[in-house]
gemmi code that builds the backbone of each chain (N, CA, C; Angstrom):
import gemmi

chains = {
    "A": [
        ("UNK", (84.852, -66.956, -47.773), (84.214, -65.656, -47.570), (83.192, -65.380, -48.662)),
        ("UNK", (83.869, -65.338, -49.670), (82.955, -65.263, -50.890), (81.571, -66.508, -50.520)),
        ("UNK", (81.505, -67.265, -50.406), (80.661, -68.249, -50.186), (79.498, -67.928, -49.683)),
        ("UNK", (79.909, -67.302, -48.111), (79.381, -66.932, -47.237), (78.322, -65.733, -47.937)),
        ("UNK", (78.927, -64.676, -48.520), (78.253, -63.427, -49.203), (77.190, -64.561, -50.256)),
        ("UNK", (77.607, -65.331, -50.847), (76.667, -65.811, -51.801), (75.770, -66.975, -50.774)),
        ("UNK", (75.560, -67.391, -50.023), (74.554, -68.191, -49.635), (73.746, -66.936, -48.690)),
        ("UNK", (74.476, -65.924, -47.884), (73.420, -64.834, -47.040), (72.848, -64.239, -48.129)),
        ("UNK", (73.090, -63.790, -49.707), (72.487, -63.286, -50.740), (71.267, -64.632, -51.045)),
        ("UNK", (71.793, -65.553, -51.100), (70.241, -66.735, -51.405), (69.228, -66.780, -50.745)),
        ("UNK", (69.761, -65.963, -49.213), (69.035, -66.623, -48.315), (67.829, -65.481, -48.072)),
        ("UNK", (68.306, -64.707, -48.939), (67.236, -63.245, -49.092), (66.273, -63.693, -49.723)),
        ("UNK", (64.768, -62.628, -49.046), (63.522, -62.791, -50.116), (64.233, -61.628, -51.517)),
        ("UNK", (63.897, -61.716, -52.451), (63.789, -61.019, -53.542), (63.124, -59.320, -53.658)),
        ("UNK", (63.742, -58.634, -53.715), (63.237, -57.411, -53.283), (62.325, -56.740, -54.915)),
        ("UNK", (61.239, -56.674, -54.738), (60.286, -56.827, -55.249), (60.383, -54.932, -56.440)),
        ("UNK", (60.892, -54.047, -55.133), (61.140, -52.693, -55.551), (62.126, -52.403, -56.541)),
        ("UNK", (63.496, -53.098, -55.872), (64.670, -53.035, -56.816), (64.198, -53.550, -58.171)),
        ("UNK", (63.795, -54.589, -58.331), (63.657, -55.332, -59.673), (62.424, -54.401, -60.569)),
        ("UNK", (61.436, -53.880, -59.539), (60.404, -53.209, -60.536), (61.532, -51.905, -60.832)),
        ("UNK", (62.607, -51.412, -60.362), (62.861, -49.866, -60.221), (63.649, -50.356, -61.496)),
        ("UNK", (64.677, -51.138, -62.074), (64.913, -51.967, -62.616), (64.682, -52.240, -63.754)),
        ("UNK", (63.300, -52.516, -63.858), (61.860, -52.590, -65.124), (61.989, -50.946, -65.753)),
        ("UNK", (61.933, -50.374, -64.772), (61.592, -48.747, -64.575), (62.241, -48.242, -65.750)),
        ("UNK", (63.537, -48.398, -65.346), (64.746, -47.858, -66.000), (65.024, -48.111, -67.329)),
        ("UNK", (64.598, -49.275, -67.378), (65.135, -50.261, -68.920), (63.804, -49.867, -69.955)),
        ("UNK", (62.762, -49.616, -69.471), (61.561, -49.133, -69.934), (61.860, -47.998, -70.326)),
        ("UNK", (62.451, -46.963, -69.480), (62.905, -45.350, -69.740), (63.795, -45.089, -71.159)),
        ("UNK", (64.672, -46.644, -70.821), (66.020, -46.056, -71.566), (65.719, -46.590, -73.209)),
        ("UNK", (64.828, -47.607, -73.428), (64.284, -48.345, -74.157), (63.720, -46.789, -75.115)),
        ("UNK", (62.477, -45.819, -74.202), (61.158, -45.216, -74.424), (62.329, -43.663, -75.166)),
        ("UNK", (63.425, -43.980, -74.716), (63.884, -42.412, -75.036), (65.243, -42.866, -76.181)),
        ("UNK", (65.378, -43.866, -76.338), (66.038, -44.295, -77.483), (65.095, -44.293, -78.707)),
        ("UNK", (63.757, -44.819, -78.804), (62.901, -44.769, -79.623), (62.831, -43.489, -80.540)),
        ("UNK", (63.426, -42.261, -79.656), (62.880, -41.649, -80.641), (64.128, -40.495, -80.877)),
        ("UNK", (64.941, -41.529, -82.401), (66.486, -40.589, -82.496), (65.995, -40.105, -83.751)),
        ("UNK", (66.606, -40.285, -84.779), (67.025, -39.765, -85.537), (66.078, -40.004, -86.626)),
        ("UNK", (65.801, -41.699, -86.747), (65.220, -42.233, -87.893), (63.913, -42.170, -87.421)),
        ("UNK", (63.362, -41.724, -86.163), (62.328, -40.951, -86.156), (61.789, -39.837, -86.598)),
        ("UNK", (62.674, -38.836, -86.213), (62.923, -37.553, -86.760), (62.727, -37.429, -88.288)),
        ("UNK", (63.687, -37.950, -89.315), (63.064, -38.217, -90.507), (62.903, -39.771, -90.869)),
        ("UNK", (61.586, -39.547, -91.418), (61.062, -40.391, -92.053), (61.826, -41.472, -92.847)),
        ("UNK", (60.907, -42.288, -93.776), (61.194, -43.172, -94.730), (61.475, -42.325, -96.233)),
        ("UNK", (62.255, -42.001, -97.115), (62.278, -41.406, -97.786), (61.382, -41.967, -99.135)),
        ("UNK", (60.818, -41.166, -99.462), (59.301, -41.707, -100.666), (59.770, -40.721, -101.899)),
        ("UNK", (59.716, -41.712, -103.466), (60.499, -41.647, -104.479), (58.892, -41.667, -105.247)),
        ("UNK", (59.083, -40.498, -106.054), (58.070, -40.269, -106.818), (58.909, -40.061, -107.713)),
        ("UNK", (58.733, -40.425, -109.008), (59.484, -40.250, -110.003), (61.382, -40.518, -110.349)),
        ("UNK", (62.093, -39.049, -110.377), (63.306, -38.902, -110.042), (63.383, -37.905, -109.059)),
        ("UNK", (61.984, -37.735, -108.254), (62.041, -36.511, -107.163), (62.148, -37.614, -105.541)),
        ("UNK", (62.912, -37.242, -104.757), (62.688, -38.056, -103.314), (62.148, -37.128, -102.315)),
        ("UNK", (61.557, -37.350, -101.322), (60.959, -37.037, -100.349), (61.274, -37.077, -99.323)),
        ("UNK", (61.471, -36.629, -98.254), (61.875, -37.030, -97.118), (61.190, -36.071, -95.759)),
        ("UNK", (59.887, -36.132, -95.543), (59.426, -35.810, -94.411), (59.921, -35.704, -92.942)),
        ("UNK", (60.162, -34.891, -92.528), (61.101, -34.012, -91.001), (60.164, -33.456, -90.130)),
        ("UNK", (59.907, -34.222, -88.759), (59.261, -34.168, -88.215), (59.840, -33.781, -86.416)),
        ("UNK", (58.978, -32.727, -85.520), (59.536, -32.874, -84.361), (59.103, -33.678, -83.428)),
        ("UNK", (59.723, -34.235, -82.320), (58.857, -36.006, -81.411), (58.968, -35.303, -80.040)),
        ("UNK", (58.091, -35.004, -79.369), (58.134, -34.849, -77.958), (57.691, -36.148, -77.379)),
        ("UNK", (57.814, -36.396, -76.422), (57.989, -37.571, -75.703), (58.214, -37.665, -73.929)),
        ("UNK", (57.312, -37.911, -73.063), (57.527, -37.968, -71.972), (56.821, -39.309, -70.970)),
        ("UNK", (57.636, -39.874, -70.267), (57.224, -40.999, -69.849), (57.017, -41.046, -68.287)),
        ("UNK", (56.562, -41.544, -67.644), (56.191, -41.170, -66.163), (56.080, -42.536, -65.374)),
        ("UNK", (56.486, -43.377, -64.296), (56.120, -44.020, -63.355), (56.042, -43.619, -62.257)),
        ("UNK", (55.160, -44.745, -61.261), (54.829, -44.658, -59.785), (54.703, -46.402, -59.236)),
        ("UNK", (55.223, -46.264, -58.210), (54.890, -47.605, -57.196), (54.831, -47.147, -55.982)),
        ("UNK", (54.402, -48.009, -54.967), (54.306, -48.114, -54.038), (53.683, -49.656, -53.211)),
        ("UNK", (53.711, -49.430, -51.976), (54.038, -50.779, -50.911), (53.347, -50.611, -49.788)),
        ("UNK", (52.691, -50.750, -49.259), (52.252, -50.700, -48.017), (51.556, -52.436, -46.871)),
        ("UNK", (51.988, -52.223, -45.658), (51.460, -53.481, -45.068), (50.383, -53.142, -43.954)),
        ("UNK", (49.151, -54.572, -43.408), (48.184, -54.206, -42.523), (49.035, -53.715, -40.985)),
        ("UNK", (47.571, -53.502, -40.322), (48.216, -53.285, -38.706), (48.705, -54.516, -38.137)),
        ("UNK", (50.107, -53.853, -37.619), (51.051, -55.322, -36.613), (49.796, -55.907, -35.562)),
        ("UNK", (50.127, -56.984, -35.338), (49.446, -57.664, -34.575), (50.233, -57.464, -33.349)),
        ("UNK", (49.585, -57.881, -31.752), (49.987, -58.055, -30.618), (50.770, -58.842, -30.847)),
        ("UNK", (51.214, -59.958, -31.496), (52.313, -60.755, -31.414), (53.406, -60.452, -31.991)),
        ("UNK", (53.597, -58.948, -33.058), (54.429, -58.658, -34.136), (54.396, -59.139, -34.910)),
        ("UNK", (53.582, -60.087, -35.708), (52.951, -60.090, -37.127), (52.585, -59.006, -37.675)),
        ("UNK", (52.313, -59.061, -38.592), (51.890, -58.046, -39.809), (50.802, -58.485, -40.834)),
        ("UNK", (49.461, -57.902, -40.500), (48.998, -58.722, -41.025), (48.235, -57.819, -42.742)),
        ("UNK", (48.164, -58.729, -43.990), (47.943, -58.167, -45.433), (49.584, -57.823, -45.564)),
        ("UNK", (48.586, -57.056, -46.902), (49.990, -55.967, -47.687), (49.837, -56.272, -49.018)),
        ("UNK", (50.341, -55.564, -49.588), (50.866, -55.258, -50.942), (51.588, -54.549, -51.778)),
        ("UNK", (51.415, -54.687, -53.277), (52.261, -53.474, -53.891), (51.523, -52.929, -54.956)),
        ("UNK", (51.719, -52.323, -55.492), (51.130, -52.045, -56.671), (52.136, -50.801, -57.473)),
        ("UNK", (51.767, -50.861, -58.740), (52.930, -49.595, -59.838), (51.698, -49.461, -61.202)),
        ("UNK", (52.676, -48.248, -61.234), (51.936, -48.158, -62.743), (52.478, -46.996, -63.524)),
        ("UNK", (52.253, -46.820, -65.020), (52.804, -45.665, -65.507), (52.131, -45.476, -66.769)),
        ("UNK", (52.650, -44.434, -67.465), (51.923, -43.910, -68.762), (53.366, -42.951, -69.277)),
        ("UNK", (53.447, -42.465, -71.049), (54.003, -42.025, -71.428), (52.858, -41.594, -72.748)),
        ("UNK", (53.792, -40.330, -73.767), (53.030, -39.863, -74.292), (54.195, -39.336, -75.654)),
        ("UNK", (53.678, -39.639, -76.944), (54.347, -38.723, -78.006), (53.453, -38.051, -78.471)),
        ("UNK", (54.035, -37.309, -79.196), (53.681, -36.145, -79.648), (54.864, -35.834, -81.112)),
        ("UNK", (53.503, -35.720, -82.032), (54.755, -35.733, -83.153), (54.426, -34.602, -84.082)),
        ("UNK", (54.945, -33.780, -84.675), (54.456, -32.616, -85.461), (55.258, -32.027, -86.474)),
        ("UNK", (54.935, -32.265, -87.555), (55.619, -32.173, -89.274), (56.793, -30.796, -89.058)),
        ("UNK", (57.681, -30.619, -89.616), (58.205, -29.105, -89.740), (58.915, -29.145, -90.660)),
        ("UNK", (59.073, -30.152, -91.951), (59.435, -29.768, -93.336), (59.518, -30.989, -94.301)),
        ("UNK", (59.771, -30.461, -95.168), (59.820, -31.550, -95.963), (60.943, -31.305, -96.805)),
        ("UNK", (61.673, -32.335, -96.966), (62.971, -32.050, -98.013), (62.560, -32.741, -99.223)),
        ("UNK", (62.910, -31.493, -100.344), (62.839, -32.411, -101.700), (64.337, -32.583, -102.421)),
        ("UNK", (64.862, -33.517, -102.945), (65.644, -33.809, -103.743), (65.381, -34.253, -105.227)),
        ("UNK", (65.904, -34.043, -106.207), (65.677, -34.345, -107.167), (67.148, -34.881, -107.984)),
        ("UNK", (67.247, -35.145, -108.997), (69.002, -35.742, -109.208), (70.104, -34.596, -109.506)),
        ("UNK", (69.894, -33.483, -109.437), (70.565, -32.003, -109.607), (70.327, -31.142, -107.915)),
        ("UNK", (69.888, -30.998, -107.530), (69.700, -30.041, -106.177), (68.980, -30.594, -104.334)),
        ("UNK", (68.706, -29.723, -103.944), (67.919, -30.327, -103.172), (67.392, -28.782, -102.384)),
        ("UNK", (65.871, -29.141, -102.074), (65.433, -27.917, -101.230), (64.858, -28.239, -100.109)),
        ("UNK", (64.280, -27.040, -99.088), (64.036, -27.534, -97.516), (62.138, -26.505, -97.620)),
        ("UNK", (61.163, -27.307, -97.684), (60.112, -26.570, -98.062), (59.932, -26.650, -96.429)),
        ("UNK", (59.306, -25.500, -95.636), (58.601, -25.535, -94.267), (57.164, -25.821, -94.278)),
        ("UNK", (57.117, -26.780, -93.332), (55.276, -26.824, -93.228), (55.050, -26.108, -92.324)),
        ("UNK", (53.518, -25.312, -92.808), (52.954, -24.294, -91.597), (51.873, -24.922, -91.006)),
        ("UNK", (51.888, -24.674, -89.837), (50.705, -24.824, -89.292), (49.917, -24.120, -88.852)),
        ("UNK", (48.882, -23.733, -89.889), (47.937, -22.510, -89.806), (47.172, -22.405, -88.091)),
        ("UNK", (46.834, -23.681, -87.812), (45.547, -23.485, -86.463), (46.004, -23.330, -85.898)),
        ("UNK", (47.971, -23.875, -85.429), (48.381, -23.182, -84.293), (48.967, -22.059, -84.111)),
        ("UNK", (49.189, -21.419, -85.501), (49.237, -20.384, -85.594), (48.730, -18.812, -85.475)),
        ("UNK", (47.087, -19.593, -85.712), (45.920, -18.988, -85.690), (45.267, -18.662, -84.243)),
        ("UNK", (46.058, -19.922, -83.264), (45.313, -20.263, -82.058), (46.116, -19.112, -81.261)),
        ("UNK", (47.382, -19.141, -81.391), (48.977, -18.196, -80.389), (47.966, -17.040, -80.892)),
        ("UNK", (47.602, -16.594, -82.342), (47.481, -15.134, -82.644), (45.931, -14.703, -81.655)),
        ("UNK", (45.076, -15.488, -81.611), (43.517, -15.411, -81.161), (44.096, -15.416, -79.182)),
        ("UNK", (44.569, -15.863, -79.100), (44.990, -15.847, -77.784), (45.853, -14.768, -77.244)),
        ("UNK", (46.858, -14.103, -78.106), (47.523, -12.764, -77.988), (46.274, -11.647, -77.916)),
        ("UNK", (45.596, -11.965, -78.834), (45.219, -10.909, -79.309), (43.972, -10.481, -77.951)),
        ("UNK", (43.263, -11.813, -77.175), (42.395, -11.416, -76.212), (43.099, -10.838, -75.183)),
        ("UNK", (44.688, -11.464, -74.955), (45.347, -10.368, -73.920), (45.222, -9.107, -73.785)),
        ("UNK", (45.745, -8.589, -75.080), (45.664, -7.200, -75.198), (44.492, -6.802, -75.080)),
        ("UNK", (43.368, -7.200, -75.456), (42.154, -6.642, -75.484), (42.068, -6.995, -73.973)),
        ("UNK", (42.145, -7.812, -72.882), (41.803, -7.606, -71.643), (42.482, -6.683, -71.048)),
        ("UNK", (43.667, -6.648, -71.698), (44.450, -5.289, -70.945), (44.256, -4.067, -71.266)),
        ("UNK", (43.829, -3.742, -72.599), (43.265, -2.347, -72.674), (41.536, -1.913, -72.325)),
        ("UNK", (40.646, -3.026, -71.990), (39.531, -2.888, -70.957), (39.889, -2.743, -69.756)),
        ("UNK", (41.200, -3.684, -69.317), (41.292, -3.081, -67.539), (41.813, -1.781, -67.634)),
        ("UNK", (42.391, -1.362, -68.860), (43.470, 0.105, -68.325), (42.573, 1.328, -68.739)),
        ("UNK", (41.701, 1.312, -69.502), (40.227, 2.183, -69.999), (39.042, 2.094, -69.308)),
        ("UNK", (39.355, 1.338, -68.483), (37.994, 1.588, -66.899), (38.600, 0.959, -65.532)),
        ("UNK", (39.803, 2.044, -65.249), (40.555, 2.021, -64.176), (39.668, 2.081, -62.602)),
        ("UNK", (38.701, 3.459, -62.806), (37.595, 3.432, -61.914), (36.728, 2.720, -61.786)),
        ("UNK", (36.144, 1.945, -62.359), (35.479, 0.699, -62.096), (36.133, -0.532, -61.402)),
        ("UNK", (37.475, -0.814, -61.528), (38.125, -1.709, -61.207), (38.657, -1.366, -59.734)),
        ("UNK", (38.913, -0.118, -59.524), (39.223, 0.250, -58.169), (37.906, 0.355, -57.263)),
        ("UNK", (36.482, 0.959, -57.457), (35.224, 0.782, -56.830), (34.732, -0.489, -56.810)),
        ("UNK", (35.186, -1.202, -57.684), (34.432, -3.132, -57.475), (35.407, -3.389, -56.586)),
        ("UNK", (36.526, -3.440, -56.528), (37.568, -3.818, -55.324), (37.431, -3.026, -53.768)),
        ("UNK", (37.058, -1.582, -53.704), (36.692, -1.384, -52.640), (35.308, -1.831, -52.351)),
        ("UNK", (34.623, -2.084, -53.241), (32.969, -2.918, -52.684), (33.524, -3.725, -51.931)),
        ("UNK", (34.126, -4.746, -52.355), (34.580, -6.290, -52.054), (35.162, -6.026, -50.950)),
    ],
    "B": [
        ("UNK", (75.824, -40.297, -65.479), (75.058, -39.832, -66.483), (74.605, -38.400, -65.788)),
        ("UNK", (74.100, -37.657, -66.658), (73.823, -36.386, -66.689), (72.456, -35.863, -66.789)),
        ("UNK", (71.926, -34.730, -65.939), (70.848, -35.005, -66.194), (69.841, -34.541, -67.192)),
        ("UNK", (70.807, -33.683, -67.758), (70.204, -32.796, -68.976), (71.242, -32.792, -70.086)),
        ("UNK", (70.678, -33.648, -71.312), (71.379, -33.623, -72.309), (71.327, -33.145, -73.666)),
        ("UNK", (71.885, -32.657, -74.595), (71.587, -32.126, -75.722), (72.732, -32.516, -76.872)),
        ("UNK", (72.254, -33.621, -77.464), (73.065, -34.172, -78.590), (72.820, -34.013, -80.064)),
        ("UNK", (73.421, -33.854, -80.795), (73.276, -34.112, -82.367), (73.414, -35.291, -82.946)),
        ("UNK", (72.937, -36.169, -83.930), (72.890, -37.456, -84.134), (72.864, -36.844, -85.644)),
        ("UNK", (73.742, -37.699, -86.403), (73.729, -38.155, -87.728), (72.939, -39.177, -87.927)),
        ("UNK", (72.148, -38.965, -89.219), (71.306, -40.391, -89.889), (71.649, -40.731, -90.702)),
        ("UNK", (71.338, -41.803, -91.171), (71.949, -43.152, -92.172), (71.768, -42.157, -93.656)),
        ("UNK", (72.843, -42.060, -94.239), (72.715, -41.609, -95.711), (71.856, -41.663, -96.291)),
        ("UNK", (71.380, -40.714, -97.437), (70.095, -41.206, -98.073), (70.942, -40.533, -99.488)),
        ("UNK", (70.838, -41.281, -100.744), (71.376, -41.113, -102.324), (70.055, -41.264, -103.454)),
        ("UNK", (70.263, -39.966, -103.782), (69.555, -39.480, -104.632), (70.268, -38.993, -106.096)),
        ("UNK", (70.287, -40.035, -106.810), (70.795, -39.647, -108.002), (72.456, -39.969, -107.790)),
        ("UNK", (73.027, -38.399, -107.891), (74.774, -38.259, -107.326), (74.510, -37.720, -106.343)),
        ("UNK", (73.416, -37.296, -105.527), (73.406, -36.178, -104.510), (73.565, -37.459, -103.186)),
        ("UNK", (74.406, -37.179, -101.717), (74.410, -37.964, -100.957), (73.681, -37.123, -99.970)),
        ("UNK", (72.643, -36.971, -98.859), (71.527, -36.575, -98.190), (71.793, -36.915, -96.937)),
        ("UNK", (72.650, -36.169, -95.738), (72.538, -36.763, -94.355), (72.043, -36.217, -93.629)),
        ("UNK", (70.602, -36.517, -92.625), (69.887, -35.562, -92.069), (70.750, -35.573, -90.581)),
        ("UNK", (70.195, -34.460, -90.250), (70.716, -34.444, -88.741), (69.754, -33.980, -88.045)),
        ("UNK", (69.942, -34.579, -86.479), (68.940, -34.090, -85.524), (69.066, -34.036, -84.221)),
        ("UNK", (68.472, -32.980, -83.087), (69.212, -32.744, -81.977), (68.165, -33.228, -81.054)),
        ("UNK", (68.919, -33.574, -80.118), (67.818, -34.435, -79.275), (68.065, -33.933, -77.769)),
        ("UNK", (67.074, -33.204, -77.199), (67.178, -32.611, -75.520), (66.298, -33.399, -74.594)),
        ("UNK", (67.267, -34.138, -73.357), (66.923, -35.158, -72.835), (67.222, -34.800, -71.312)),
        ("UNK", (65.992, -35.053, -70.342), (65.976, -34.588, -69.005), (65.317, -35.584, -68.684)),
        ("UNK", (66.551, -36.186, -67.544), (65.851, -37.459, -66.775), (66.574, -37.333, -65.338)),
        ("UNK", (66.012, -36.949, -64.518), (66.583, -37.237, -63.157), (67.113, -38.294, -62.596)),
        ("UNK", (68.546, -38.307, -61.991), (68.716, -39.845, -61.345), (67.524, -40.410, -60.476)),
        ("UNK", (67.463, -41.250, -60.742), (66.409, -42.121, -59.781), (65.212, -41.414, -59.771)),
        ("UNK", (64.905, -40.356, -60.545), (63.493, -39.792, -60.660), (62.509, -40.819, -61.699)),
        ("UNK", (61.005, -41.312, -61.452), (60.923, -42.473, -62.579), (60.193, -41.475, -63.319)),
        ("UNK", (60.673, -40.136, -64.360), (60.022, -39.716, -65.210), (61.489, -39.736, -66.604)),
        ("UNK", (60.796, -39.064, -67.068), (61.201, -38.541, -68.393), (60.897, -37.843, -69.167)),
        ("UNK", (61.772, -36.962, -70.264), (61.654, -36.528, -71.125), (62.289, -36.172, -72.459)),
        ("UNK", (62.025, -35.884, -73.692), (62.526, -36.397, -74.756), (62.254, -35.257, -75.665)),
        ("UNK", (62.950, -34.676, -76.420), (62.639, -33.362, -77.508), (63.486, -33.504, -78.622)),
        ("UNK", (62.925, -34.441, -79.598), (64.423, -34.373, -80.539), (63.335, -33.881, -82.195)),
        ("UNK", (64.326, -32.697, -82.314), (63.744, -32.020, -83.471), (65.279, -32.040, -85.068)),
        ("UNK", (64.649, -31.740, -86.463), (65.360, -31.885, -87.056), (66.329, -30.690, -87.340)),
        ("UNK", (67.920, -30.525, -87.652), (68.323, -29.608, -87.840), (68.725, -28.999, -88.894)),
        ("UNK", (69.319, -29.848, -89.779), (69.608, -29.313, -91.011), (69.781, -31.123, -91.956)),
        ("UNK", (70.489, -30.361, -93.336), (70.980, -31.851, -93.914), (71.590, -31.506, -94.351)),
        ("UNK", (72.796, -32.366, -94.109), (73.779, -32.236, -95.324), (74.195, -32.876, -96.447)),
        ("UNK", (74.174, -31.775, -97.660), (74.037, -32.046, -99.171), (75.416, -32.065, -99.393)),
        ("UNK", (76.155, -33.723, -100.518), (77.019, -33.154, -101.248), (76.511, -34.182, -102.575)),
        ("UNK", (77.452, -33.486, -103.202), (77.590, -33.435, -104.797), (78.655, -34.167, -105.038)),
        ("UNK", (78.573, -35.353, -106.282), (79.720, -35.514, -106.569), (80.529, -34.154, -107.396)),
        ("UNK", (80.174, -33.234, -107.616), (80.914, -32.357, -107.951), (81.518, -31.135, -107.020)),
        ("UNK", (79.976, -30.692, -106.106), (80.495, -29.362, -105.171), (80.893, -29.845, -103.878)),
        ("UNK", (81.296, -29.051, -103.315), (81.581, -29.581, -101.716), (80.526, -29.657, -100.907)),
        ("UNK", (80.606, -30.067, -99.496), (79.758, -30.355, -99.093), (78.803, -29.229, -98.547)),
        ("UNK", (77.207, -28.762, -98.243), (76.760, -28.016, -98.145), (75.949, -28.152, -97.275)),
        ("UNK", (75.483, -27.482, -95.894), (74.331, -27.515, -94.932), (73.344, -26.358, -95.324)),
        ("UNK", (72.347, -27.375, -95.330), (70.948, -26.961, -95.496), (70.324, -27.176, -94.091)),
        ("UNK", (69.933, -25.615, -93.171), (68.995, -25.826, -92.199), (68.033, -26.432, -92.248)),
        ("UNK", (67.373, -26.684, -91.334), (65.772, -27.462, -91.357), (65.270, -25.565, -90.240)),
        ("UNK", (64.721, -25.143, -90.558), (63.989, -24.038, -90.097), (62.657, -24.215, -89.811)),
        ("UNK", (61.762, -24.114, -87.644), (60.547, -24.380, -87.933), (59.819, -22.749, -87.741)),
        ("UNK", (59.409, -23.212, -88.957), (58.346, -21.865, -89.113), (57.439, -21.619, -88.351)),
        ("UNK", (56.327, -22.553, -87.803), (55.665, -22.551, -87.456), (55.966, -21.987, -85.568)),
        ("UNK", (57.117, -22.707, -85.174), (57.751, -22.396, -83.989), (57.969, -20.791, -84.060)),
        ("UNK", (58.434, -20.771, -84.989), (59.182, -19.037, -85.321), (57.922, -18.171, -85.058)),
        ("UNK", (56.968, -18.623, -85.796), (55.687, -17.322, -86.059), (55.392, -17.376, -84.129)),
        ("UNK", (55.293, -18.428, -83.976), (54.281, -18.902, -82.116), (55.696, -17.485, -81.682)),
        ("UNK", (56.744, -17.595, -81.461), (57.483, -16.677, -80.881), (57.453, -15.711, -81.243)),
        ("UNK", (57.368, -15.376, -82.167), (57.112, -14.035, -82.231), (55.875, -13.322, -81.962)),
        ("UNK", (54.826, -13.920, -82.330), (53.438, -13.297, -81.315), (53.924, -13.270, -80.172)),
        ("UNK", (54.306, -14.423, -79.394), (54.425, -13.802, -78.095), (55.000, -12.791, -77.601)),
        ("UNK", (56.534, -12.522, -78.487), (57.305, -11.299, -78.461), (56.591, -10.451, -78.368)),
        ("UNK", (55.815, -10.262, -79.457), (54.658, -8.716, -80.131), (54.105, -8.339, -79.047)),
        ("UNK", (53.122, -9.972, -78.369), (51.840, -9.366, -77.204), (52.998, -8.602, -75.690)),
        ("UNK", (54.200, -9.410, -75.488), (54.644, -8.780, -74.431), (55.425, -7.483, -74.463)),
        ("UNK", (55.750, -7.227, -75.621), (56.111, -5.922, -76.240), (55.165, -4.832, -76.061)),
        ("UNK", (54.032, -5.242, -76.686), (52.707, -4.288, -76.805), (51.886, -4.313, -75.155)),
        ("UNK", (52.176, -5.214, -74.291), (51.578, -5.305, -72.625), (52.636, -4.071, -72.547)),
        ("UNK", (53.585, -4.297, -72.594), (54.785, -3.596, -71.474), (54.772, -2.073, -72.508)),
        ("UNK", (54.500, -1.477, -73.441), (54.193, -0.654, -73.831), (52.823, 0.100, -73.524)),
        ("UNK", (51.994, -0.159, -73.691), (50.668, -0.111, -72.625), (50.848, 0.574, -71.479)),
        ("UNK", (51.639, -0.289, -70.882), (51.756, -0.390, -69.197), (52.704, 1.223, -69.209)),
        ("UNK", (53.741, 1.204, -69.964), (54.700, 2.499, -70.036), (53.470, 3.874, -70.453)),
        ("UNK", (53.014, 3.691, -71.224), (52.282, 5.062, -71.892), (50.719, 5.359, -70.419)),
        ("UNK", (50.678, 4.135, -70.273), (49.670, 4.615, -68.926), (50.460, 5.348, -67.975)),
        ("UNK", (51.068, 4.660, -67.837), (51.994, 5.641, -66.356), (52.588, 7.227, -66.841)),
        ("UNK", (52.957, 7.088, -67.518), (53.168, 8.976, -68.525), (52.181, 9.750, -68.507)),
    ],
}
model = gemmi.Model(1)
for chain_id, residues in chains.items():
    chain = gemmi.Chain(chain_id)
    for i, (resn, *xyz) in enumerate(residues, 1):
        res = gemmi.Residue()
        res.name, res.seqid = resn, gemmi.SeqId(i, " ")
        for name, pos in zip(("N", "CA", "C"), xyz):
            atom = gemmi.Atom()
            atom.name, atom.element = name, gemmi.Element(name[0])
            atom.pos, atom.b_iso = gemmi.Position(*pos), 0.0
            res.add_atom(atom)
        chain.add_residue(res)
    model.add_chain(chain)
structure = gemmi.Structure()
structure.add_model(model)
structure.setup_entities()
């Protein structure tokens, strides 16, 4: 019996999907292991009797696609062309958020700021409000351009 | 497997002097079965300090920068929905 299961398994073409889906996975599990811990912090850097240790956050997202398609059947039930094709992309993203210092007595947790994106959230709040107190300080204009329309 | 995960991971010791240094970090992970994407968020959380003399001590990792982004947003939807209240009065 067993036999039988292993020679109708030989006697198969190779399924081309499973094995890429396969690739897929081991690629995924590979792409999201990459980034634990000893990513997170750094290599620790020794200046003096002071150590360093840079702490960083990792975003990370990875994406595939395949697909398969064959030509028009022939009058005889052939099939005629075909192919496959796949492909994918992933992306990190890495961005500082402290730095630990140690020295041979203590240890402290300094935060890094990041002024531009800080600067960017505040410049972007701040046009909200200003669009919302132009729509709510020329209410009549906004109701006569809408009945124009 | 699961499809949304959120773990803490210990890192390899780091010795400084007598001080022993273990960072830690949490890692939020969303992968659909059989979906071919992914995603990955692992940020740092604290470390923990000991002494050969004191006990052991956690030191957060705090992001500032995250903190300030939330709270503008707090402010602007605070200050919309205040707006919106004093118009209608």
């Amino acid at each position: 019996m067993a036999e039988e299961i292993s020679l109708t398994h030989s006697n198969k073409e190779p399924n081309p999907d499973a094995h890429g889906l396969e690739a897929v996975q081991e690629t995924m599990d590979k792409f999201l292991a990459a980034a634990s811990v000893n990513a997170v912090y750094s290599e620790p850097i020794q200046n003096g009797d002071t150590l360093i240790i840079p702490a960083a956050e990792i975003l990370s997202g990875i994406g595939f696609g395949m697909g398969s398609g064959s030509g028009p059947t022939e009058s005889d039930g052939s099939q005629t062309g075909g192919g496959s094709g796949g492909g994918g992309g992933g992306r990190i993203l890495s961005r500082p958020v402290a730095i630990i210092i140690a020295d041979s007595t203590h240890v402290r947790i300094e935060p890094v700021v990041d002024v531009t994106k800080i600067a960017l959230a505040a410049f972007t709040a701040a046009g909200f409000i200003f669009g919302m107190l132009m729509r709510m300080s020329n209410p009549k204009k906004v109701l006569l351009k809408g009945q124009e329309e | 497997m699961s499809v949304f995960q959120v773990n803490s991971q210990a890192g390899k010791p780091i010795f400084s002097g007598g001080i022993k240094i273990t960072p830690i970090s949490q890692a939020v992970r969303l992968q659909l079965p059989g979906a071919p994407f992914a995603f990955s968020w692992n940020r740092p959380v604290a470390v923990v300090v000991q002494t050969e003399k004191s006990a052991e001590q956690v030191l957060p990792v705090h992001d500032l920068t995250r903190t300030v982004q939330i709270a503008i947003a707090g402010l602007t939807l605070f200050s919309v929905a205040l707006l919106l209240i004093l118009k209608r009065t």
